[in-house]
N, C-alpha and C positions, 0 to 999 in steps of 0.2 A: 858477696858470696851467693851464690847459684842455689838452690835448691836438690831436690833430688831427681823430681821432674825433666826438670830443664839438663842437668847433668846427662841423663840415659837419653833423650833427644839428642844432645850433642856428641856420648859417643857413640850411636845408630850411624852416624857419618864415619868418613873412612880419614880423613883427614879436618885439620883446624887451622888457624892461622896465630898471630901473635897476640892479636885482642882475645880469643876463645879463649887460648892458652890461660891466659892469664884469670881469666873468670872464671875456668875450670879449675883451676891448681891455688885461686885465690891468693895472686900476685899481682902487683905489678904490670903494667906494659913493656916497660922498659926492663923490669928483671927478667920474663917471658924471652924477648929478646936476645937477652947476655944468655940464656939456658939452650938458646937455637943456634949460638955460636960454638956451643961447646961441643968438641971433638967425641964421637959416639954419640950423640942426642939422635933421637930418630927424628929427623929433619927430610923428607924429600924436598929436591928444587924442581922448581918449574922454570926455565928460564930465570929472572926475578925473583919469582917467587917462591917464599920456604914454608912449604905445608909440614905442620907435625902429624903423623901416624903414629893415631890412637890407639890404635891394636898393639904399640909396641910401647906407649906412653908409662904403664904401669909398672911394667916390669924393668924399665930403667930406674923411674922413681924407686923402687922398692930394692934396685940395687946399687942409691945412693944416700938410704939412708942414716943419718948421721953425718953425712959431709955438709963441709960448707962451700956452696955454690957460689 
């Protein structure tokens, strides 16, 4: 688990990947993951690659709480 420090440096950035993810929201690699496949998750792709946007990371968390992911 991340601190509180390290948390506000990580979302100063605009995006994360699947390892931050999971440090940030204290999961998982592999659940991080399953959460980037789900339809609505603020996922951008880059080619390849699936950046999450932080700016939007909160207010999905907070409109899925309760569920089981």
């Amino acid at each position: 688990m991340m601190n509180i420090e390290d948390y506000k440096a990580k979302i100063s950035k605009k995006t994360c990947n699947a390892k931050e993810l999971a440090e940030i929201i204290g999961i998982s690699e592999a659940k991080a993951r399953q959460l980037m496949r789900i339809q609505g998750f603020p996922v951008l792709r880059i080619g390849r690659n699936k950046r999450v946007l932080l700016s939007c990371l909160d207010k999905w968390l907070e409109e899925h709480i309760g569920e089981v992911l």
